[in-house]
N, C-alpha and C positions, 0 to 999 in steps of 0.2 A: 609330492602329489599325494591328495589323502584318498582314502578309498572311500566308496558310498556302498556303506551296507542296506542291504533288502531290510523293510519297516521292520521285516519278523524278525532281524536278527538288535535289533536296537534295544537295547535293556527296559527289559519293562519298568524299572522302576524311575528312569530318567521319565518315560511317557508319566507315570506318576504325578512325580515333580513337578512336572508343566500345567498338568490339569490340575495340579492345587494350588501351583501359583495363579492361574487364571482365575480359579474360585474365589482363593484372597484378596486380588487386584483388581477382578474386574470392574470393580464401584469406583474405586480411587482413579481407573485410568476412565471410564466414562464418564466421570465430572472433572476431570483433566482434559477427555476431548469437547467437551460441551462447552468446559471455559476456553479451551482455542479456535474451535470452528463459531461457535455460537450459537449452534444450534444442536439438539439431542440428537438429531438426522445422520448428517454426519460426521459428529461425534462419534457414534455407532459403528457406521464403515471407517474409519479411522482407527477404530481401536479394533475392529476386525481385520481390517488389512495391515494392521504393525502385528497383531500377537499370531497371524498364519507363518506371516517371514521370522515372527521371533519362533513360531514352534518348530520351525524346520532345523532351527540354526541350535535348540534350545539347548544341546548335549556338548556344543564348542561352546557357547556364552558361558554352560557352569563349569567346562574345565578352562577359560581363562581366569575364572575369578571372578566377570564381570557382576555385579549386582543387577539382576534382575529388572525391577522396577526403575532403578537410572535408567537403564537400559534402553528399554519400555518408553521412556516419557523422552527422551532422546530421539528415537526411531521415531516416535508421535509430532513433535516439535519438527523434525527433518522433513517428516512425509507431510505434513500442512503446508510449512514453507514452501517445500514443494512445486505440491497442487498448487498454493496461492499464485505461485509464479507464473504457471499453464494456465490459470483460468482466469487469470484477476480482472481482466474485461469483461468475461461473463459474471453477468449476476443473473440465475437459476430462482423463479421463486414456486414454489409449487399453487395451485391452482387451489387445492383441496388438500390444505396440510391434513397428515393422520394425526390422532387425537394424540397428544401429551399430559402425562397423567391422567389424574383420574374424571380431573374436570375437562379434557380434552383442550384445554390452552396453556401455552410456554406463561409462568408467573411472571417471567425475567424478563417478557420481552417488549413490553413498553418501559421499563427503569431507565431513566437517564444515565446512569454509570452502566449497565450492561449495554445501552448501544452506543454510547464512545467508546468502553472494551471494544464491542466488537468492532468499530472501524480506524481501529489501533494493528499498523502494518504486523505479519505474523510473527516475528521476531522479540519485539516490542512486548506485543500480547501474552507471548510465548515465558516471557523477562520476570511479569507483572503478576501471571497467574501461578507461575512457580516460587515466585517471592512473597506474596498477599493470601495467596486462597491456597497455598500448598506449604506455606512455611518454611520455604528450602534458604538457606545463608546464601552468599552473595558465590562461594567458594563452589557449594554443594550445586548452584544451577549454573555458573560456570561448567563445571564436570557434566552436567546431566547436557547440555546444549551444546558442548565439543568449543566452547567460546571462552576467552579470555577471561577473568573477573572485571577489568577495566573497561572492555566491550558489555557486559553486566546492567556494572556501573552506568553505563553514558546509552545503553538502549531502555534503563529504567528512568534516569533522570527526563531524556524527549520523552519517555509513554507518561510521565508524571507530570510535565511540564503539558502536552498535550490533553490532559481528562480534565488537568485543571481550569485549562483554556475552554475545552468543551463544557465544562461544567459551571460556569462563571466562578472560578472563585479566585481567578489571577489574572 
């Protein structure tokens, strides 16, 4: 059984650690949630609610070893899934979205390839956006999604086989 120490007794420099990896990351994990959820929204609370659970944990993550940012896009990937499973008969649309960027409209969101992404199951999505827009090998996002490479494999080739269907080009 481990013990939990009082915040004040937890090394300041692991708190450190954490708020520079959040500095360094947060870009990279915000257009990692933007490319799973679909939208900047939430995107946002996704990558808020995986980096509170990763800052609690933050001081057992760096004495396993774990790499961080796997870590990170793992918990993100888990916690969409998720949600998607709770909510996936609701579709939520807001009334009066708030402004994105600077011209107050998503660029991405009438693009024929961003909305077959987005209505590619979250697994799938999850496959696609860590292979294509994050450059990770077949091995690497095996590892970051707790999944096989052959499971990989065969949820890229249906998201591939599906964009191309959506997209006329098969």
């Amino acid at each position: 059984m481990t013990a939990v120490l009082p915040v004040e007794w937890v090394d300041v420099d692991v708190r450190a650690d954490f708020g520079e990896f959040v500095r360094m990351s947060l870009p990279t994990l915000l257009r990692y949630g933007h490319a799973l959820t679909g939208n900047p929204h939430d995107a946002a609370d996704l990558v808020q609610t995986v980096l509170e659970k990763l800052g609690a944990r933050w001081a057992a993550v760096l004495r396993k070893g774990v790499e961080p940012l796997a870590y990170a896009r793992r918990s993100m990937a888990n916690a969409h899934v998720s949600r998607w499973r709770r909510h996936r008969r609701e579709r939520l649309v807001a009334e009066f979205p708030d402004a994105i960027g600077e011209s107050g409209i998503d660029r991405l969101e009438h693009e024929p390839l961003w909305q077959a992404l987005r209505d590619l199951p979250p697994r799938q999505r999850a496959v696609v956006v860590l292979r294509f827009y994050e450059g990770l090998s077949e091995l690497e996002i095996a590892a970051t999604l707790g999944i096989s490479p052959g499971t990989v494999k065969s949820q890229n080739s249906r998201a591939m086989a599906t964009l191309r269907k959506k997209l006329g080009e098969g």
